[in-house]
Every structure is written in C-alpha cells, then in structure tokens.
Backbone as numpy.savetxt, mean C-alpha at the origin, in Angstrom:
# Nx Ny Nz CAx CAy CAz Cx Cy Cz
-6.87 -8.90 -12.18 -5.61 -8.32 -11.72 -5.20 -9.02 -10.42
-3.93 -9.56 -10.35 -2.96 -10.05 -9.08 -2.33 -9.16 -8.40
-3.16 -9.31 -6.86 -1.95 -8.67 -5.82 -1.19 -9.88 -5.07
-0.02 -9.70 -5.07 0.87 -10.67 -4.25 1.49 -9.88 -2.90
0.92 -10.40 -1.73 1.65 -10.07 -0.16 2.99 -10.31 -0.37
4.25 -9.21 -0.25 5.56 -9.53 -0.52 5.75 -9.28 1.27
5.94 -8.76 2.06 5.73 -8.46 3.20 4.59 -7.82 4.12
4.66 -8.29 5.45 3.42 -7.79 6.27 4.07 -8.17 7.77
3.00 -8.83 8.61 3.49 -8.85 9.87 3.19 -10.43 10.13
2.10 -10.67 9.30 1.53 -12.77 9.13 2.41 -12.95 7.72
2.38 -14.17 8.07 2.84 -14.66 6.62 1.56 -16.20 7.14
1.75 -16.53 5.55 0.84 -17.95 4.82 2.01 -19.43 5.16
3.32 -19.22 5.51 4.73 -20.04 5.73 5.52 -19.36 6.60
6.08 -20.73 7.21 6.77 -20.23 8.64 8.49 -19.98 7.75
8.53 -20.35 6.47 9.66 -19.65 5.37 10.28 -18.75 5.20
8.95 -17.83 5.24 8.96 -16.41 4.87 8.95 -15.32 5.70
9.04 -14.35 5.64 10.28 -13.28 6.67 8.68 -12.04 7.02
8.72 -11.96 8.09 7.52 -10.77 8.49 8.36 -10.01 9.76
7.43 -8.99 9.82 8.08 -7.80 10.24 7.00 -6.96 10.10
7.76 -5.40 10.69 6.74 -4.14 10.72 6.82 -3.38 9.05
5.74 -3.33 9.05 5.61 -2.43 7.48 5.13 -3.08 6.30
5.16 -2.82 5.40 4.31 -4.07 3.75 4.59 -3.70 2.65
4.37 -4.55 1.67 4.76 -4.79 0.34 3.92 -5.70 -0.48
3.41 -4.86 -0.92 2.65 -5.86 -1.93 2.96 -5.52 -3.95
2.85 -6.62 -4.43 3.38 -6.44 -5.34 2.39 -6.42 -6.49
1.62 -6.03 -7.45 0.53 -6.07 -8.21 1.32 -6.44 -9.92
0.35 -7.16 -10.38 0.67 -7.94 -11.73 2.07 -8.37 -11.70
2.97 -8.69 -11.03 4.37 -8.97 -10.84 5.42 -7.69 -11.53
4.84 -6.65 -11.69 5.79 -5.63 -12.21 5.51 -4.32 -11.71
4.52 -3.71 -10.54 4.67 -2.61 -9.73 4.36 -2.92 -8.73
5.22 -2.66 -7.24 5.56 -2.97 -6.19 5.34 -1.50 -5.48
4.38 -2.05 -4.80 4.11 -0.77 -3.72 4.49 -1.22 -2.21
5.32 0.28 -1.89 5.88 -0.39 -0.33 6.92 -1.44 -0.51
7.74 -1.44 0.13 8.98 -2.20 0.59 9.05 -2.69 2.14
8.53 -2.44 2.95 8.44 -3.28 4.15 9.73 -2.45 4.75
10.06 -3.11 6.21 11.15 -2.74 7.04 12.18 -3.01 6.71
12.70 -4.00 6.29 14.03 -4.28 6.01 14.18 -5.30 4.53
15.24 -4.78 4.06 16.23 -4.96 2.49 15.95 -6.60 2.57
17.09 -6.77 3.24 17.10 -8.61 3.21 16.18 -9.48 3.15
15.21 -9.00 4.14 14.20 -9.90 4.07 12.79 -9.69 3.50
12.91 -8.42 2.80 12.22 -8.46 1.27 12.49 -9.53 0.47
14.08 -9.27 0.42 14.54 -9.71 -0.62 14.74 -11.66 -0.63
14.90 -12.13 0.59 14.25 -13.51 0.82 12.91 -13.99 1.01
11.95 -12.75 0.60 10.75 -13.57 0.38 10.72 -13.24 -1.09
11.04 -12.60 -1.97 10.86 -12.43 -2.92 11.50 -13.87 -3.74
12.59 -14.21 -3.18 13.26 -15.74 -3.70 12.22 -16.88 -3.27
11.92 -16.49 -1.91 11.05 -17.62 -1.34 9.97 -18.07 -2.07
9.37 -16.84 -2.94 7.94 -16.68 -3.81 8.61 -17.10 -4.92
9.68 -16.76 -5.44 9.92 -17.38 -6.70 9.39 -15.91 -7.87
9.76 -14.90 -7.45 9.17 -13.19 -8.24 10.61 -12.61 -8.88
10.28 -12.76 -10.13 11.43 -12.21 -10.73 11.62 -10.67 -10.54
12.34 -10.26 -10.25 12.70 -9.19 -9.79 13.07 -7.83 -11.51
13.59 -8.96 -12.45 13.41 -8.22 -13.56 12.35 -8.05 -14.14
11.10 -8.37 -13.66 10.00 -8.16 -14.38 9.48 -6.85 -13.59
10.19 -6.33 -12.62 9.92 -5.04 -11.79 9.92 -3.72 -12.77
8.60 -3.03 -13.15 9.19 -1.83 -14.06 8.81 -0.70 -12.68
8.44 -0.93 -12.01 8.03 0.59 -10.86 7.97 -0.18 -9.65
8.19 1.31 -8.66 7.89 0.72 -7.26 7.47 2.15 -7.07
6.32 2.30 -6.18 5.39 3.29 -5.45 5.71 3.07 -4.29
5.72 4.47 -3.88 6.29 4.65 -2.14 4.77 5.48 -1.35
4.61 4.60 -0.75 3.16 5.83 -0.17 3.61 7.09 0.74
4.92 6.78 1.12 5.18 7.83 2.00 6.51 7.44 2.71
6.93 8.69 2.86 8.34 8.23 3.39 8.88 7.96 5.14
8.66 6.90 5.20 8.64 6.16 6.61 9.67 4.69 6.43
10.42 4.73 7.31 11.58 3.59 7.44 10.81 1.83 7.05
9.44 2.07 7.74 8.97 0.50 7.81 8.48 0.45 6.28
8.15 1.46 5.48 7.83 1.46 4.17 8.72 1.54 3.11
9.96 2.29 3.34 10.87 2.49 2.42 12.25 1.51 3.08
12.20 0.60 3.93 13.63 -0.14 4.38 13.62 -1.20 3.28
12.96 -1.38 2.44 13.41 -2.58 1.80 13.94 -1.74 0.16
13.97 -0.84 -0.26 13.49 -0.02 -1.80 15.15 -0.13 -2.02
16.12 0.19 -1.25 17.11 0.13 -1.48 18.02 -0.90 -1.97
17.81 -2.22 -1.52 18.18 -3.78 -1.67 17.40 -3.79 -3.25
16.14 -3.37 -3.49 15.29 -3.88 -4.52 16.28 -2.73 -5.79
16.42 -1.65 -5.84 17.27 -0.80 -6.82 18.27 -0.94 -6.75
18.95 -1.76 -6.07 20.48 -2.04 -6.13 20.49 -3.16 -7.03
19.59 -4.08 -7.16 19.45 -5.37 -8.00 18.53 -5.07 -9.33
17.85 -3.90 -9.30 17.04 -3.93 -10.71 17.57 -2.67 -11.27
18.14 -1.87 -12.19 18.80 -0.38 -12.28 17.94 -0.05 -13.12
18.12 1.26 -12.80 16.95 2.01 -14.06 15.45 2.09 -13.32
15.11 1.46 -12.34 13.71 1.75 -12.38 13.05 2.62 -11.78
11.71 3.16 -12.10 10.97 4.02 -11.99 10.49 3.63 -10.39
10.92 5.00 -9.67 10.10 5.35 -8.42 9.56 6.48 -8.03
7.60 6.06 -7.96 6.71 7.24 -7.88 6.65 7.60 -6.19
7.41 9.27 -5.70 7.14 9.61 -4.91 6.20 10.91 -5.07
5.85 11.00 -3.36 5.06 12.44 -3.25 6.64 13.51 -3.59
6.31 14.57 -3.91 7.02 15.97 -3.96 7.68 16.14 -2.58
6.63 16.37 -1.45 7.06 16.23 -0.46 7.91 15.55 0.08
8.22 14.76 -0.48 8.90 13.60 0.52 10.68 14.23 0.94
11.38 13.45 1.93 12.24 14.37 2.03 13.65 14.58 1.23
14.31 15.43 1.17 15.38 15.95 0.29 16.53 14.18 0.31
16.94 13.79 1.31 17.95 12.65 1.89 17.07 11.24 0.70
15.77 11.15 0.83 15.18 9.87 0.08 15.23 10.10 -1.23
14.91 11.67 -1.85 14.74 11.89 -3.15 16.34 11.38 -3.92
17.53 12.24 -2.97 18.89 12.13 -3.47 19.35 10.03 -3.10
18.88 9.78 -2.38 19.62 8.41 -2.29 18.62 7.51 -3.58
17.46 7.54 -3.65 16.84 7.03 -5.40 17.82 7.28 -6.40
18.10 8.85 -6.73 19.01 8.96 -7.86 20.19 8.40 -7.37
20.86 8.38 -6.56 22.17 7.67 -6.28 21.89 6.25 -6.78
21.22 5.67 -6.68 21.21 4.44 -6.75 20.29 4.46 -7.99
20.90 5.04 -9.22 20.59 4.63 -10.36 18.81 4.41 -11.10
17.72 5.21 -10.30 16.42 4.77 -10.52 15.88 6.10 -11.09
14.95 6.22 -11.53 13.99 7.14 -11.73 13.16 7.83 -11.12
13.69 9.32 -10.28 12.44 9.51 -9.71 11.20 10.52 -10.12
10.05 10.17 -10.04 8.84 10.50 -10.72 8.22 10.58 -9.47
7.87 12.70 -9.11 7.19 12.85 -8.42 5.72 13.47 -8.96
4.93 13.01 -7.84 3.01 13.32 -8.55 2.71 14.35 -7.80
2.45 15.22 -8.18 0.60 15.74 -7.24 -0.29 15.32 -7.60
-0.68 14.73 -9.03 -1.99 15.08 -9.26 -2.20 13.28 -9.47
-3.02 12.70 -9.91 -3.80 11.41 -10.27 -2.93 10.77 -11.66
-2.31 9.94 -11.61 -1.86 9.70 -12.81 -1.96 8.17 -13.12
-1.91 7.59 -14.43 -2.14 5.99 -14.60 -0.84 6.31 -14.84
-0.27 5.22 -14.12 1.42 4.82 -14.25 1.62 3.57 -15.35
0.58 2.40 -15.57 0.33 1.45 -16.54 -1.24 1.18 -16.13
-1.75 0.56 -17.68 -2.82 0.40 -17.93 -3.54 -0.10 -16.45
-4.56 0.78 -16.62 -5.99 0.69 -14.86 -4.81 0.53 -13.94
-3.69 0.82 -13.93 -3.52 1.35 -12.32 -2.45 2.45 -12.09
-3.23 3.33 -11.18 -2.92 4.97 -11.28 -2.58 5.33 -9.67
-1.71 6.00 -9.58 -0.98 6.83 -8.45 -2.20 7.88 -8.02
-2.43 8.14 -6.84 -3.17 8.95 -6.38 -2.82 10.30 -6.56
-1.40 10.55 -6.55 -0.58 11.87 -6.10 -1.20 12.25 -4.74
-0.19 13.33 -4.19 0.30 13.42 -3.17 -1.44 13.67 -1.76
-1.62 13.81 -1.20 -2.28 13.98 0.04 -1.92 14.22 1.08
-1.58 15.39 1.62 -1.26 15.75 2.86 -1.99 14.90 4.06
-1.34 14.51 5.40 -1.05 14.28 5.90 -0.89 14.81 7.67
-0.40 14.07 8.47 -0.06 14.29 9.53 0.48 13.14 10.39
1.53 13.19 11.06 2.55 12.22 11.79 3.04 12.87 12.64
2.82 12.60 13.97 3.43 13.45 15.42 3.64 15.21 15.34
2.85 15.70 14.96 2.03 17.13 14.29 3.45 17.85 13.66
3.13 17.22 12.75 4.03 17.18 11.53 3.56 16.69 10.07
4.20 17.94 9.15 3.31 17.60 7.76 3.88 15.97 7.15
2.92 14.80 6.65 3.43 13.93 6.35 2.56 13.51 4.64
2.91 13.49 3.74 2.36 13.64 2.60 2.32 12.26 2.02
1.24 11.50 1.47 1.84 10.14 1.48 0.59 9.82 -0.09
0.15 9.07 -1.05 -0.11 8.58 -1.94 -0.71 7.05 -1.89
-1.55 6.96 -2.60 -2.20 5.30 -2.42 -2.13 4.53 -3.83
-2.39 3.76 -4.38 -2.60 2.65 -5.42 -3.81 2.69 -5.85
-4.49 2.95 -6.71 -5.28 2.80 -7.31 -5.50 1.75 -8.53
-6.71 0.62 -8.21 -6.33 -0.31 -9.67 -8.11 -0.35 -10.08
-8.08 -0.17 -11.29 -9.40 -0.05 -11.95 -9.47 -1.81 -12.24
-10.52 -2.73 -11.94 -10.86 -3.70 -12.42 -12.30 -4.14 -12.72
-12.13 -5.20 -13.17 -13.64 -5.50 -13.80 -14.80 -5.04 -12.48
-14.29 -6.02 -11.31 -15.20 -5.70 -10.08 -15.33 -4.28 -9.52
-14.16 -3.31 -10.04 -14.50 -2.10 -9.21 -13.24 -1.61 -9.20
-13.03 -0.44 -8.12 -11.55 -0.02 -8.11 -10.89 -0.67 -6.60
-9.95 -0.68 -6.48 -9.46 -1.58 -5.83 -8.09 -0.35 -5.37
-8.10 -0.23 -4.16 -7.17 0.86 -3.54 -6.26 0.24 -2.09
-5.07 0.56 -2.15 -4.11 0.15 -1.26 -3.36 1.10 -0.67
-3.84 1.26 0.39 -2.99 2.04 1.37 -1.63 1.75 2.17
-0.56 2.50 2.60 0.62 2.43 3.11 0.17 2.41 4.40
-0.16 3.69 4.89 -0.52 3.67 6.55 -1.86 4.66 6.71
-2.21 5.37 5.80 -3.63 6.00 5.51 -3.35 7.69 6.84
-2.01 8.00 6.79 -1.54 8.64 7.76 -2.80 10.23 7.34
-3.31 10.35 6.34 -4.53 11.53 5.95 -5.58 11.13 6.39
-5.63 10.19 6.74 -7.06 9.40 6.99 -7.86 8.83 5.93
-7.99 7.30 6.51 -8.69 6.35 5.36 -9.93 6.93 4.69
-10.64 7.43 5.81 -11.86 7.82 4.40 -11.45 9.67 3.89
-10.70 9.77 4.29 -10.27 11.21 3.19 -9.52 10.69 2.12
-8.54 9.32 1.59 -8.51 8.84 0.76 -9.29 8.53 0.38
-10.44 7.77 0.48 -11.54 7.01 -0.14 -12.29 8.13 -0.58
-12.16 9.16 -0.02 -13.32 10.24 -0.71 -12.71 10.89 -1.59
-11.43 11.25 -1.80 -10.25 11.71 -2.41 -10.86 10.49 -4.12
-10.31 9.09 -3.72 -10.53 8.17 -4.92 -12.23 8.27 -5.96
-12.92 8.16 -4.73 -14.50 8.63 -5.46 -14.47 9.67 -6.24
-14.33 10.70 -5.84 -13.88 11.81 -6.61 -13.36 12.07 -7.95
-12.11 11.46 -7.74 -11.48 11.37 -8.93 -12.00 10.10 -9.77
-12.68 9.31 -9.05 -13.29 8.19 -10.04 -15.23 7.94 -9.89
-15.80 9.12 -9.89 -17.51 9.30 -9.13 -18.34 8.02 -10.04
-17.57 7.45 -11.11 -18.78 6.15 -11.60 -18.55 5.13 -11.31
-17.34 5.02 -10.35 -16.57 3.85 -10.39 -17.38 3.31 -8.96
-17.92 2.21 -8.60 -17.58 1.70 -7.10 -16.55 1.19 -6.81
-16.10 1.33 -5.54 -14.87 0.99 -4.20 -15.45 -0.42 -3.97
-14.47 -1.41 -4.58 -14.28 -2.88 -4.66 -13.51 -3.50 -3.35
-12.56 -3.23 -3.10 -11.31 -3.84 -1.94 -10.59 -2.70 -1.91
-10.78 -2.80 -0.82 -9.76 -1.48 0.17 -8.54 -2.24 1.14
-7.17 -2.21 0.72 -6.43 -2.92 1.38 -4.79 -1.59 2.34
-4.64 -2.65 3.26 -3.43 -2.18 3.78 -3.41 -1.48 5.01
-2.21 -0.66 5.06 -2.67 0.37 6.78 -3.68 0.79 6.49
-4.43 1.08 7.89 -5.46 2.17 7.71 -5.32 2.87 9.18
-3.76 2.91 9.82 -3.64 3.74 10.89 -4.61 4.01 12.14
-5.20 2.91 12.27 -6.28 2.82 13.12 -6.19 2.16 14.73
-4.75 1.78 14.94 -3.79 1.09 16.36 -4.04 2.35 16.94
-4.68 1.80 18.42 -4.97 2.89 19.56 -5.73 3.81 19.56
-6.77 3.83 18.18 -7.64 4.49 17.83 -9.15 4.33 18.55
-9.74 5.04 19.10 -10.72 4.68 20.02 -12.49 3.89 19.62
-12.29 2.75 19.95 -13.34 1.71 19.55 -14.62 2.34 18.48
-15.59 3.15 19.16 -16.43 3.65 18.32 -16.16 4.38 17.43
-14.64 5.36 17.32 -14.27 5.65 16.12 -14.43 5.04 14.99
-13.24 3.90 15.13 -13.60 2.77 14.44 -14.70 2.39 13.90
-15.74 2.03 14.67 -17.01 1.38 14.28 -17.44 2.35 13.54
-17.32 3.78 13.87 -17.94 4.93 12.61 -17.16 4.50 11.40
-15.89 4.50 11.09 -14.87 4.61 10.36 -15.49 3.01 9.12
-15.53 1.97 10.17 -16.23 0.45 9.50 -17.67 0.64 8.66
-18.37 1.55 9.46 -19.60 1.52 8.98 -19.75 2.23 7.75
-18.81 3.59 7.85 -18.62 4.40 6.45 -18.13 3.44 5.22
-17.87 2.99 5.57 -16.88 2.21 4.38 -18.08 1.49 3.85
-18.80 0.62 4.35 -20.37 -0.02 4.21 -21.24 1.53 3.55
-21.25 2.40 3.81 -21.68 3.71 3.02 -21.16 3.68 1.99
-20.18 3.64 1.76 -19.29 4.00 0.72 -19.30 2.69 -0.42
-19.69 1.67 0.01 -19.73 0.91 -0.85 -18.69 -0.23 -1.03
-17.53 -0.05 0.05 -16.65 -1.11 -0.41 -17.14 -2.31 -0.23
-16.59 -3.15 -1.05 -17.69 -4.46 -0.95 -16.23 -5.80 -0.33
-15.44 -5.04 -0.49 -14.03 -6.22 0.72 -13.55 -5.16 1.23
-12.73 -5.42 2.20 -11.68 -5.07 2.84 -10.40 -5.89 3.50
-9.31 -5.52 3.98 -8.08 -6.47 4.16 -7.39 -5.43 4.79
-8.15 -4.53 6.00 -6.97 -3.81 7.17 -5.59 -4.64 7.33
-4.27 -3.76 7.73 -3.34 -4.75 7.80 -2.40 -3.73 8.93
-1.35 -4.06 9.22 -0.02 -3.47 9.48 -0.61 -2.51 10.29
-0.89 -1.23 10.29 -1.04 -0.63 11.60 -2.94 -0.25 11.56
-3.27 -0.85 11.04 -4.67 -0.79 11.63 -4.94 -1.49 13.11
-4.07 -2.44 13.47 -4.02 -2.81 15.19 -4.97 -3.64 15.09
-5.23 -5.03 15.89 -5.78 -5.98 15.97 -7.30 -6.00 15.98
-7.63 -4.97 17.10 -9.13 -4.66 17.04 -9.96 -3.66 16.18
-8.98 -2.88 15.52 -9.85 -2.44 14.38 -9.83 -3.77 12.83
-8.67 -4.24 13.16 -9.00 -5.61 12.03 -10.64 -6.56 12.79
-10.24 -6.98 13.74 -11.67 -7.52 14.26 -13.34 -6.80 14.06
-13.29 -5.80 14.39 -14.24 -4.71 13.82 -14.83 -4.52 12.51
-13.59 -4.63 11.36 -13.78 -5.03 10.31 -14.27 -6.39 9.81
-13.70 -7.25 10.35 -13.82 -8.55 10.42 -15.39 -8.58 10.57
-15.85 -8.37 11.59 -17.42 -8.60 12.19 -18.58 -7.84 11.15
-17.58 -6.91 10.79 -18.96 -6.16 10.20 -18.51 -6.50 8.84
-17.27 -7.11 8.27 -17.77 -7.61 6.40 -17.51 -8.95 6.66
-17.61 -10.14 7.31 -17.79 -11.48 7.50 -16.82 -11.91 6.58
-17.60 -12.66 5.42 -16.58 -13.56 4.25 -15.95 -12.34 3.20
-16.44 -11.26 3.75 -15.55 -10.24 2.44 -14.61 -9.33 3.33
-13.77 -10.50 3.94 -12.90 -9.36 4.87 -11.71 -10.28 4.81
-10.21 -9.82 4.49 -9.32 -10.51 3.74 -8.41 -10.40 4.53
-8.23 -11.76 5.33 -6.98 -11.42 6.31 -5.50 -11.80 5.63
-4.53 -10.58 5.88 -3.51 -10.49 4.65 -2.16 -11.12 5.12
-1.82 -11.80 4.65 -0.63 -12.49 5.06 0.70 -12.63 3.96
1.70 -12.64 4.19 2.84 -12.68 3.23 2.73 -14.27 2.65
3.00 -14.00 1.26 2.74 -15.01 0.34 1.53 -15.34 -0.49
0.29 -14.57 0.15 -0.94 -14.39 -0.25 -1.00 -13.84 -1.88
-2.08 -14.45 -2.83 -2.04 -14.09 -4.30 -3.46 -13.54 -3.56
-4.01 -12.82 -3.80 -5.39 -11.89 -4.31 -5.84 -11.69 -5.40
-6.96 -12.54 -6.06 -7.12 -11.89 -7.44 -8.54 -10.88 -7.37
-8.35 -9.63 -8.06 -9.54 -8.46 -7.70 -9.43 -8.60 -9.04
C-alpha cells in the first residue's frame, strides 16, 4: 500500500507548496487531511501529477482550519465525493460539505471505508479546554497496521490503544503524522517514545505539530525506522 505526502511543512522540491497542516493521500484515491490552504493543495497535487478523479473519499481527522483549508478547492473540482467526518464536528463544516455537492458520512464506531483501510470513528478529544473530537486512518497491510494521525489532539497513545483494541492480533507497523507533542515537556516525550517501543511500532514519521524535538527524540530512539516526512514523499507500507 502507497502513502503519498500531498502537504506538510518540508517538502522533497523547492516546487512544491508547504505550510501549516497535512495531507497525505493513500493508494491515489483516499485523501486524508487537506492541509492549510485550497491553492496550494491544489498546486502540489498538479506538481505530483495525482489525478484528482481517481479521488473516491477524503477523511477529515478533525475539524481545524490547517486540516480542513484545502477540502473545499478539492470538492469543488471532484463532485459527488464521499467525506468521512466525526458526528461532532461542527454544524458550519457539516452544512458547507453538502453545499458543495459531497457526501457526508459521519462514524462513531470503526468502519473499513475500502478494502484494509478503515476510519477509526470518532474519539473525543481536547483543544484549549474544549471538547475536540477527531478520527485517525487505519490501513491493514502485509507488514502490520499502519495508522495516521491529524494532530493526535486525544492523545497519541490513547489512539494507539484505541487501534490495538479494535485490532488485538494485529501489530502497529508505522505510526505517522501529528502527534501534538510542540511544547510538550522533554521527558514526557521520552515516556510517550518509549511506549510506542512497548507497543510495538516498528516505524514512525512524527510530523506537523509534533515540534522539532519530539521529532528528534523519535529520531534517536528508532534510528533507520524513523521517517522524516516531506511533501512529495511516496511511502510504501
């Protein structure tokens, strides 16, 4: 299975458009996250050469501007398509999807959206003590399951324990994306790195608001299985 970096904050080419927030795109036809802004989604998506009609879904982990600024540019150019939100999310995002001609499909519970890769449904949350409900990516592959976070605003290993759960035979292969860990205090972290080594993930690829030194942290403690993520990047898990 292919993940493609559609946005982040590095890019692989000085071409291609970075910014706050991410997008990554899996098998070229479900797109999780939209990044900060419309346009320059939408010029790396030309830049990559990604047909945009081969788009059947886009997954929103949660409803935040740097995650949902690009979803709008992308449903204005593909009609009809399916977008999996939390329930929660707010009344203004649910009504501007249907305005703009898409499908919206909200989860609570665990669902395969297409073959081995399944929506978490919803997970409460917290953002400036405030309820924030947000959903992850789940992809079953040969190596393992393979999970992608928006900003991990529930906390990364209450997802990861959340995914075990719902998948207890499976091992945690690559763990990618936010993991909300900017300004988070050092040995936290190092607990937070080391669990994950408990847990079994055997890569990782912190990104976007995990903050520089919890990427380094990571970095040190999984060496060659630590995936620094950049726009334009193919991943094959």
């Amino acid at each position: 299975m292919q993940i493609r970096v559609l946005f982040d904050k590095k890019a692989q080419d000085t071409n291609l458009k970075i910014g706050w927030g991410l997008s990554l795109l899996v098998e070229e036809k479900i797109l999780f996250d939209t990044g900060e802004n419309g346009d320059w989604l939408i010029d790396n998506i030309k830049e990559l050469k990604i047909e945009i009609s081969k788009l059947e879904a886009v997954v929103i982990s949660h409803d935040h501007w740097d995650h949902t600024g690009g979803l709008w540019e992308v449903l204005d150019r593909k009609k009809g398509l399916k977008v999996y939100a939390c329930p929660g999310f707010s009344r203004e995002f649910k009504e501007k999807v249907k305005n703009l001609g898409a499908k919206l499909i909200e989860l609570d519970n665990l669902t395969e959206i297409a073959k081995n890769i399944y929506v978490s449904g919803e997970i409460p949350g917290v953002y400036n003590e405030q309820h924030l409900p947000e959903q992850a990516l789940i992809l079953k592959t040969d190596n393992g399951l393979c999970v992608l976070t928006g900003c991990a605003h529930p906390g990364i290993i209450k997802i990861l324990e959340k995914v075990k759960t719902e998948f207890p035979k499976q091992k945690l292969y690559f763990v990618c994306g936010g993991f909300h860990l900017s300004g988070t205090d050092r040995r936290v972290v190092e607990i937070i790195a080391e669990k994950f080594k408990e847990m079994g993930v055997e890569k990782t690829g912190p990104t976007h608001c995990s903050g520089e030194e919890a990427e380094e942290i990571f970095k040190k403690k999984y060496g060659d299985n630590f995936i620094t993520i950049k726009v334009g990047q193919k991943i094959e898990v």
